[in-house]
N, C-alpha and C positions, 0 to 999 in steps of 0.2 A: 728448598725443603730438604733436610734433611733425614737418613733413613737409620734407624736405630739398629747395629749389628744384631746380627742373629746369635741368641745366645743356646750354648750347649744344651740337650735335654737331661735332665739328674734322675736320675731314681735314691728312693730312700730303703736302704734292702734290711734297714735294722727295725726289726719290729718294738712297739712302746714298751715302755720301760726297758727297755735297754740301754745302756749306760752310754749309746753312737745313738741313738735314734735319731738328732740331729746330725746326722751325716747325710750329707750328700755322695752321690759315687757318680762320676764322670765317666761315661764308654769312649774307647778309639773311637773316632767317626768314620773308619775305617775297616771295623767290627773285628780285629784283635782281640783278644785277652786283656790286655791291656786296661788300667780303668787308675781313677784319682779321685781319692775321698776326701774331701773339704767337709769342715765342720761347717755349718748353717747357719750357729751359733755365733751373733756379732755381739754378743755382750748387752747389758744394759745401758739406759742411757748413762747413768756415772762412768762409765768405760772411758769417756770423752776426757774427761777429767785427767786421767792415767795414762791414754794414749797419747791424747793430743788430735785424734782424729774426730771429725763431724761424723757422726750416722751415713751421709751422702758418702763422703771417704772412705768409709769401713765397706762400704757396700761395692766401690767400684774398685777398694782392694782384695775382697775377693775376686771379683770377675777376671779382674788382672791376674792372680794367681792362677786361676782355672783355665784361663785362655792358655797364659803362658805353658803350664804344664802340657797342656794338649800340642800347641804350638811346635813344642821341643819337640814330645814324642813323636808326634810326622814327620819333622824333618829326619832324626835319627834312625825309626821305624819304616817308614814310609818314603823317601825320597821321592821316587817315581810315581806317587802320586797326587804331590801339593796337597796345598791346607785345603782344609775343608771354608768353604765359601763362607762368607760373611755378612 
């Protein structure tokens, strides 16, 4: 059995109608300053068409970006204290 990574927790800090409201914002897991705003926003389904990406795709390339971002910043930030668990 397989166990499903643990994914980052987001807040959304732009209130509706705001032109980011689909943003997400990423904290350090480390509780820096530090933070990565990803849009939410995966397009409609005609996106598929343009892209070339599934819905399933588009979704695990966000997490890829969001991880990776985090990722980097501990290694660069943080050294001495590894990634945060998974």
């Amino acid at each position: 059995m397989s166990v499903a990574p643990v994914r980052p927790t987001c807040e959304f800090p732009f209130p509706t109608g705001h032109p980011l409201v689909r943003t997400a914002r990423f904290r350090c897991p480390h509780g820096c300053d530090w933070y990565r705003d990803e849009s939410t926003d995966l397009g409609p389904s005609g996106v598929t068409a343009v892209t070339g990406q599934e819905p399933g795709a588009r979704v695990a390339a966000f997490w890829a970006r969001v991880n990776g971002a985090i990722e980097e910043h501990v290694a660069e930030a943080h050294p001495e204290a590894g990634q945060p668990e998974q």
